[in-house]
C-alpha positions as CSV (number, residue, x, y, z in Angstrom):
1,X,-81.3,21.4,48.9
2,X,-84.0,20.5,45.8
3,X,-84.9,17.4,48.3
4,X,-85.1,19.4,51.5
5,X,-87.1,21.7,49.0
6,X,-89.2,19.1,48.5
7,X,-89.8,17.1,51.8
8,X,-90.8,20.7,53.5
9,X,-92.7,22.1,51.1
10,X,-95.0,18.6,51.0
11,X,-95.2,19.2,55.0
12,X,-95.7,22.6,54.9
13,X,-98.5,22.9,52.3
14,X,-100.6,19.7,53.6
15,X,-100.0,21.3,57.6
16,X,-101.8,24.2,55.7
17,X,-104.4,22.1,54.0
18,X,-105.8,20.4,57.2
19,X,-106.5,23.9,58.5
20,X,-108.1,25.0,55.3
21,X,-110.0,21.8,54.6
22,X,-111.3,21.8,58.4
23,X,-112.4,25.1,58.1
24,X,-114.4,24.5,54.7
25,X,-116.0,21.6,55.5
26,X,-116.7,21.8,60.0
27,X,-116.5,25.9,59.6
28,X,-114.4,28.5,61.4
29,X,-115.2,27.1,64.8
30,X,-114.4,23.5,64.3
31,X,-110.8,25.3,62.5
32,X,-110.6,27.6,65.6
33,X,-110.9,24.1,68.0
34,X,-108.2,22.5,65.7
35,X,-105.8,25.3,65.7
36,X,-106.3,25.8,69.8
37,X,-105.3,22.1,70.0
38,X,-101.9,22.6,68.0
39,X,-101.3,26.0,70.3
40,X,-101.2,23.8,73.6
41,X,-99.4,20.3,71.9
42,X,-96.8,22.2,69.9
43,X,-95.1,24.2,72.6
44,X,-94.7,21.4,74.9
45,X,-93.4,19.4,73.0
46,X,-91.3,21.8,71.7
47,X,-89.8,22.5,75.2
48,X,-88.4,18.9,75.4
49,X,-87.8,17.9,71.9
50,X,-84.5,20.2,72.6
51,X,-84.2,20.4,68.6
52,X,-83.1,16.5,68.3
53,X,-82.3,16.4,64.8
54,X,-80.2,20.1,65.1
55,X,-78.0,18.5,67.6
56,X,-77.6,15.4,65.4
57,X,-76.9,17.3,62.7
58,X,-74.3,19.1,64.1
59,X,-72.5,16.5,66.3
60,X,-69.5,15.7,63.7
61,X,-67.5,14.3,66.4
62,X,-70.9,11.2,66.3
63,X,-70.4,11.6,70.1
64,X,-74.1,10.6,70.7
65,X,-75.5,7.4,69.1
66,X,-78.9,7.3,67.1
67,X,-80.3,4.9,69.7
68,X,-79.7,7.2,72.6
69,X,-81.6,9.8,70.5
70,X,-84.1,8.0,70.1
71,X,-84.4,6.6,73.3
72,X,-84.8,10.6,74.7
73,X,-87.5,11.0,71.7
74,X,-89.4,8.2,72.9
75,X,-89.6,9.1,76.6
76,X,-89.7,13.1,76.4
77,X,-92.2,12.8,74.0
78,X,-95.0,10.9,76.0
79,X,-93.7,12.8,79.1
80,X,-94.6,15.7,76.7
81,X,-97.8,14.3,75.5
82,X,-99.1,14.5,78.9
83,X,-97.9,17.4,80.0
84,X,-99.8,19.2,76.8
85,X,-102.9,17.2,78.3
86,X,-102.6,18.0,82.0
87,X,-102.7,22.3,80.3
88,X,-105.6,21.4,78.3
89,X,-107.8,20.2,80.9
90,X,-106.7,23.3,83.3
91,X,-108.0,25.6,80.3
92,X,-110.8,24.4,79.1
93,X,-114.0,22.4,80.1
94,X,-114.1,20.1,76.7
95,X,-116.7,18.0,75.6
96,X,-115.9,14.5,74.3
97,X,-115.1,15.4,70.7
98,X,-113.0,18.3,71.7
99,X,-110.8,15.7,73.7
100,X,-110.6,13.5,70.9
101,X,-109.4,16.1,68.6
102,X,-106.6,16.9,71.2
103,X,-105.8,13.1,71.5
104,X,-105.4,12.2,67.7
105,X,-103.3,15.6,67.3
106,X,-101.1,15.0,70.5
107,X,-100.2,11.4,68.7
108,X,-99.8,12.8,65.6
109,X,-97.1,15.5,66.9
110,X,-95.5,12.2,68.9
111,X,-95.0,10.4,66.0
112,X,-93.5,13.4,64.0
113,X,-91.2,13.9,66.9
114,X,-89.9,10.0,66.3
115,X,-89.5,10.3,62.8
116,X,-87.4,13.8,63.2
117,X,-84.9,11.8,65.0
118,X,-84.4,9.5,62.3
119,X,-84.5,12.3,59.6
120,X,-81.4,13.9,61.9
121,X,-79.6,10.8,61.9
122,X,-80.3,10.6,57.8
123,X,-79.5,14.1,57.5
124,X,-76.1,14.0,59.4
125,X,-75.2,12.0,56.6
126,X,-76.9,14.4,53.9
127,X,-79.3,11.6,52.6
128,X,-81.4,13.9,51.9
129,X,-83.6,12.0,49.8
130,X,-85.3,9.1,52.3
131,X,-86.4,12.2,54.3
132,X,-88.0,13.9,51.4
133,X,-89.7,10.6,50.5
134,X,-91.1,9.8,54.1
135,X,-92.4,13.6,54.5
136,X,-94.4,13.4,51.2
137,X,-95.9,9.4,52.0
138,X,-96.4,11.1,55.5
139,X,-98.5,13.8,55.2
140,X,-100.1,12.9,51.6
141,X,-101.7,9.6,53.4
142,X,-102.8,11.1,56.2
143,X,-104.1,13.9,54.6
144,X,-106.1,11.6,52.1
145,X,-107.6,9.4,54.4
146,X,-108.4,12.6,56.3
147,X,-110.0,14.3,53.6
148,X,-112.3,11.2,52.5
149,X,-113.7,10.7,56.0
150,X,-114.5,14.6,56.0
151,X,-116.3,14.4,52.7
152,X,-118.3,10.9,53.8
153,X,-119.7,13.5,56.4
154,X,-117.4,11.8,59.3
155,X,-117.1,14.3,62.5
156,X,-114.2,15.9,63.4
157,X,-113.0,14.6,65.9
158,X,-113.1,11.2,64.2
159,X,-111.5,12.2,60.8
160,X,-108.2,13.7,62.7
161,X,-107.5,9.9,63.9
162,X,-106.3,9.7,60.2
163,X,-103.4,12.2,60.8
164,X,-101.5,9.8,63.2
165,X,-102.9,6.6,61.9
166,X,-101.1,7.5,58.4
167,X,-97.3,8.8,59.6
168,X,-97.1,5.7,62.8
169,X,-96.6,3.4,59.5
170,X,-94.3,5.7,57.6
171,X,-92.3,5.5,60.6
172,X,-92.3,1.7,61.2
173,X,-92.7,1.1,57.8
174,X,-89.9,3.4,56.1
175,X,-88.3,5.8,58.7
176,X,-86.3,2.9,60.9
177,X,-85.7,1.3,57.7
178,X,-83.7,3.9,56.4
179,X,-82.1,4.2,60.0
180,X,-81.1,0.1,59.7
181,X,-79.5,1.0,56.5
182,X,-77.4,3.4,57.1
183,X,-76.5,2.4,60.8
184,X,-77.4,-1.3,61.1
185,X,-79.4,-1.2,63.9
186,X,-78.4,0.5,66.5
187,X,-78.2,-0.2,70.1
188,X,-78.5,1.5,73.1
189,X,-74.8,1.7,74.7
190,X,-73.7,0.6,78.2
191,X,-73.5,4.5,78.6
192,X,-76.9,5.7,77.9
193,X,-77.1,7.7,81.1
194,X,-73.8,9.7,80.0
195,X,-75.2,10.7,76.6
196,X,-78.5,11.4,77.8
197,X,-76.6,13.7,80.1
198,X,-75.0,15.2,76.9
199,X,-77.9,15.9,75.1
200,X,-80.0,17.3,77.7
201,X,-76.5,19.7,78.9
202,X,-76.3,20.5,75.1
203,X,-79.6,20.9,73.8
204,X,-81.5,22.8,76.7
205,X,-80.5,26.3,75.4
206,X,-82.2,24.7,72.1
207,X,-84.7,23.5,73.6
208,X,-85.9,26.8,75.3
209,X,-85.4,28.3,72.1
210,X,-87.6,26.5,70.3
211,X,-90.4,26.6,73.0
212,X,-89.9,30.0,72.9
213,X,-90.4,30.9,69.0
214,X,-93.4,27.6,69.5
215,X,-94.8,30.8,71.8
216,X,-94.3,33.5,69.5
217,X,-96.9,31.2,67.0
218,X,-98.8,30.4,70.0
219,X,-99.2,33.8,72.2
220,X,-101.6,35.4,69.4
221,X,-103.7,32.9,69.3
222,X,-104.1,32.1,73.0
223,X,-104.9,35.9,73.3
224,X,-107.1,35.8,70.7
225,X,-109.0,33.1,72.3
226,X,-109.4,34.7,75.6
227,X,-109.8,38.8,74.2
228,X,-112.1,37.5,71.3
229,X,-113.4,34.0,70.3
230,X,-112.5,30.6,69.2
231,X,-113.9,31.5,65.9
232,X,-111.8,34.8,65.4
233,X,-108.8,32.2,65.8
234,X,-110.5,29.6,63.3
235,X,-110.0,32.8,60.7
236,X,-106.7,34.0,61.9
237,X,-105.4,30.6,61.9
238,X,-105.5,29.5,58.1
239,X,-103.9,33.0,57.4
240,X,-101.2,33.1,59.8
241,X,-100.1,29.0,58.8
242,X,-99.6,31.1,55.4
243,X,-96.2,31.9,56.8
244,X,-95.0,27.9,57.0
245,X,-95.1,28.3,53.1
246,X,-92.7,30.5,52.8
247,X,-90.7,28.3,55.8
248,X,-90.7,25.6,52.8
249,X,-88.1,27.8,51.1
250,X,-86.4,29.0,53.8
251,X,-86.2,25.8,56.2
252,X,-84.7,23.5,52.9
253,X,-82.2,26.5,52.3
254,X,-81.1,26.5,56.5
255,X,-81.3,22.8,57.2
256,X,-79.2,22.0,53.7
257,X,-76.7,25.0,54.4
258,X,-76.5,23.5,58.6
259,X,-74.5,21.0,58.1
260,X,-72.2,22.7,55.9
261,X,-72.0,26.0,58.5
262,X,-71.4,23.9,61.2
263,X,-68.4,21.9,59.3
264,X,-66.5,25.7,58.4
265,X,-67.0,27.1,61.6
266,X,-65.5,23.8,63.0
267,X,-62.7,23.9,60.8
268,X,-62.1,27.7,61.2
269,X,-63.1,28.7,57.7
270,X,-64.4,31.9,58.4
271,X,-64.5,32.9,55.0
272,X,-66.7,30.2,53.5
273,X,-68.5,30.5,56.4
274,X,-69.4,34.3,55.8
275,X,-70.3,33.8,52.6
276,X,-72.3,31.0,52.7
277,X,-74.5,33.0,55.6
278,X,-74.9,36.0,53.3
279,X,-76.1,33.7,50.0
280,X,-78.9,32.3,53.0
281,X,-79.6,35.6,54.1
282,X,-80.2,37.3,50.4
283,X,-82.3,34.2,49.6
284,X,-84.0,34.8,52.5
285,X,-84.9,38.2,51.9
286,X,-86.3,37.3,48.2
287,X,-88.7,34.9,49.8
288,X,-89.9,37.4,52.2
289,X,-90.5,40.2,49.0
290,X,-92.3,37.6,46.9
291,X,-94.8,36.9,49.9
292,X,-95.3,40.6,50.7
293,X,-95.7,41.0,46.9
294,X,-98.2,38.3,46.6
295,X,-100.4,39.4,49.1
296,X,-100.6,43.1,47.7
297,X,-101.5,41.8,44.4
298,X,-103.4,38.8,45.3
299,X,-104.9,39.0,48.1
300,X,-108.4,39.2,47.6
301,X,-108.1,35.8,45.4
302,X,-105.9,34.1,48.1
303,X,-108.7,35.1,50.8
304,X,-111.7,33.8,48.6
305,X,-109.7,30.3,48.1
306,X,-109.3,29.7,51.8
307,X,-113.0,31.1,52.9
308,X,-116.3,30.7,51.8
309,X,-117.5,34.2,53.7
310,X,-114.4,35.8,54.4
311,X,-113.4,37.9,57.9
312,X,-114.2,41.9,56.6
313,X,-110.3,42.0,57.9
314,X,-109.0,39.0,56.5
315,X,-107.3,40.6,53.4
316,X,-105.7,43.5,55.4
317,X,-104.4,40.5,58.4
318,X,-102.8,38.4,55.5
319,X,-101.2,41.6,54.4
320,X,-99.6,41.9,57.6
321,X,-98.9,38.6,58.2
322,X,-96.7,38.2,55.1
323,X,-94.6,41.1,56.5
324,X,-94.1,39.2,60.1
325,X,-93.1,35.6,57.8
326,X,-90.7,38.2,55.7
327,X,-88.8,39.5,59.1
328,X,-89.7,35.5,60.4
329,X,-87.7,34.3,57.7
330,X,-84.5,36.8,58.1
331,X,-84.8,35.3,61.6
332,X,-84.4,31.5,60.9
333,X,-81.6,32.6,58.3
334,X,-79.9,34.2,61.6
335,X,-80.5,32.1,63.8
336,X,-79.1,28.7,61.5
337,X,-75.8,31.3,61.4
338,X,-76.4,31.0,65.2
339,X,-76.9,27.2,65.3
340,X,-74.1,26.7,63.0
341,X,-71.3,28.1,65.7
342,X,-73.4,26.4,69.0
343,X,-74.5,30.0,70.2
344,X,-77.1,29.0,71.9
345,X,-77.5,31.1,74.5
346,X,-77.5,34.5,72.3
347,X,-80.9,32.8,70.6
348,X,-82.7,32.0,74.5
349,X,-82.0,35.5,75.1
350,X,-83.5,37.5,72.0
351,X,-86.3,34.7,72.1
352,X,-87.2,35.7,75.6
353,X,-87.5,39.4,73.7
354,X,-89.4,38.4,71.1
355,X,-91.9,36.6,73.8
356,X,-92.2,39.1,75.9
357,X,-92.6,42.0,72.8
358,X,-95.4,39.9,70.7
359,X,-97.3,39.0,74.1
360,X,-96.8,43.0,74.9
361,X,-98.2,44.1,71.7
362,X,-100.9,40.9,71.6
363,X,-102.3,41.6,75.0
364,X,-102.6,45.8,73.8
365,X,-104.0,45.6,70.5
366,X,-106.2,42.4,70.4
367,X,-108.6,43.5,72.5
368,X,-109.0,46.5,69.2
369,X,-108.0,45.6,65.9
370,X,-108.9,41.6,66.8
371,X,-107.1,39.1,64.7
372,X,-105.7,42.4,62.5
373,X,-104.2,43.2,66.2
374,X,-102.9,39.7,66.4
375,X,-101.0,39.8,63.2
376,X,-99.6,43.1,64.0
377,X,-98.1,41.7,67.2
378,X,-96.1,39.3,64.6
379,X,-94.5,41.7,63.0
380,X,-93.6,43.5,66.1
381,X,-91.9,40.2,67.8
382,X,-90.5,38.8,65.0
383,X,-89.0,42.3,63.4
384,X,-87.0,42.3,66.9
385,X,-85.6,39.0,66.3
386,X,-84.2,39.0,63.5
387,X,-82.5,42.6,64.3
388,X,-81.2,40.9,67.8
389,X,-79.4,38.3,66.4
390,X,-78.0,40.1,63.6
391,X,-76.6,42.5,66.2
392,X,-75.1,39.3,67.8
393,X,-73.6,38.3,64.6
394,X,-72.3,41.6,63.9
395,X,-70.8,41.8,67.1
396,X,-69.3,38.0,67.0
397,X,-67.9,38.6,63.5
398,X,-65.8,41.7,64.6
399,X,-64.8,39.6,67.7
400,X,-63.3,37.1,65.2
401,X,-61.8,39.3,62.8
402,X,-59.7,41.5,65.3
């Protein structure tokens, strides 16, 4: 866990910086621009990513070969690329720079898609450690080379050519290499079509999953966009990316305790299984108190560090927001519990909830409490996720026991 601890907190805190850094050197705009781009890339890719590296991880029959994965990275994800390209031109008009932006961040989130399916193929085998090293090398390159063309007065939509530049040679550089050593290198087998098949059968309830929690991120700040401003989002954003860390804890706790829940609930241990889910669940709900707590106590200070003239509402939104990534967190703990016993289906279904619920509340109270509205809307959709799936658990669990 102390290297998934690691590797996710060095992602989530420099995902966090580039928002922070954008906003304090191009303004809240330029920040707003940035964080529309991610809102369009990061659900469609998310549709067909299908969570690659979950259904490596929990494959323990190695069905699939890494190649085939890979091979499906490869081609959903400039199918993807496009796809987030063809939306952006229906929605906006965009200048030159604005496309540019989009470009550099829609190659950035391809070659973080490629590199996930080696970290799966790593991580099946708990070698934790490579994927720890490539996240930090990642995302501290790009975020230097980033940060010096910002402060030499580069634009923005120059500087974020850094971002993908930096992780495509982590990935050729370090990522296969670690793949090659572990696997050899692997080929594509005479049955490609077959696994392809598999994984797309398999990982399509995943998939829609993801895309749909991708929307819960992205709904707010699509609506805040078209009820308020671009710059209302280049405020909201920094605040709400708060909530990835916290996911630091909480994702190393769910994607070390994965492989483990998926290897009990294969081999019928229901106790172990139980227990290990409540231990993720109570750290969970520790996480989620200390953020709450931290942004009662410290919120004016945390506010001041991320803006030079800070939102009147800013304080009262980060508030908020830490009380969504609490019942956010409970939710991932669930839904790993989920993932870990292949119930797919029960997480499409409360996600399609939590969708409609945070767009319901979004498209209500936007348009009067602006990005305070927004964050509200969180805490709406993501209270009712969590409380779904524990309900499915609950219900599951008794199903077992009698």
């Amino acid at each position: 866990m102390l290297w998934m601890l690691c590797g996710n907190g060095t992602f989530a805190a420099f995902q966090w910086l580039y928002l922070i850094c954008t906003a304090h050197i191009y303004g809240p705009e330029a920040a707003g621009y940035y964080a529309l781009a991610l809102a369009i890339i990061y659900p469609a890719f998310a549709l067909l990513n299908l969570q690659l590296r979950r259904l490596q991880v929990t494959d323990r029959e190695s069905q699939i070969p890494y190649a085939a994965y890979a091979f499906y990275a490869a081609v959903s994800g400039v199918v993807a690329f496009l796809a987030a390209l063809a939306i952006f031109f229906a929605m906006e008009s965009p200048g030159i720079e604005l496309c540019l932006i989009f470009v550099a961040l829609g190659s950035a989130k391809f070659v973080e898609y490629m590199s996930e399916t080696c970290y799966g193929h790593l991580q099946y085998s708990e070698l934790m450690m490579p994927i720890a090293r490539s996240l930090f090398m990642r995302n501290s390159c790009g975020f230097a080379l980033f940060f010096g063309m910002a402060l030499f007065g580069l634009p923005l939509s120059y500087a974020v050519f850094a971002i993908p530049s930096a992780w495509a040679v982590v990935y050729f550089l370090h990522d296969l290499k670690q793949v090659k050593s572990v696997d050899r290198w692997p080929r594509l087998s005479k049955d490609l079509s077959g696994h392809l098949k598999t994984i797309i059968r398999t990982g399509l309830p995943l998939g829609g999953l993801i895309f749909l929690n991708q929307l819960y991120i992205t709904a707010p700040r699509m609506l805040l966009v078209e009820l308020s401003s671009v710059t209302a989002l280049g405020y909201f954003a920094p605040i709400a990316s708060l909530i990835t860390l916290g996911s630091l804890f909480i994702g190393s706790a769910n994607g070390a305790a994965l492989p483990r829940l998926s290897r009990f609930h294969a081999n019928g241990d229901i106790r172990s299984f139980v227990l290990l889910a409540v231990k993720l669940c109570l750290l969970t709900v520790a996480v989620g108190s200390g953020a709450i707590a931290l942004a009662w106590f410290a919120g004016d200070l945390i506010v001041a560090a991320i803006f030079d003239k800070p939102h009147p509402d800013a304080q009262k939104t980060l508030l908020v927001t830490m009380v969504a990534g609490a019942f956010w967190y409970l939710g991932g703990a669930t839904g790993t519990v989920l993932t870990a016993s292949r119930s797919f289906g029960a997480q499409l279904q409360t996600s399609v909830v939590l969708l409609i619920v945070v767009s319901g509340f979004g498209i209500a109270l936007i348009p009067v409490y602006g990005m305070l509205g927004a964050a509200y809307a969180l805490v709406a959709g993501a209270a009712t996720k969590f409380l779904l799936q524990l309900g499915v658990i609950g219900v599951r669990h008794a199903r077992t026991a009698s």
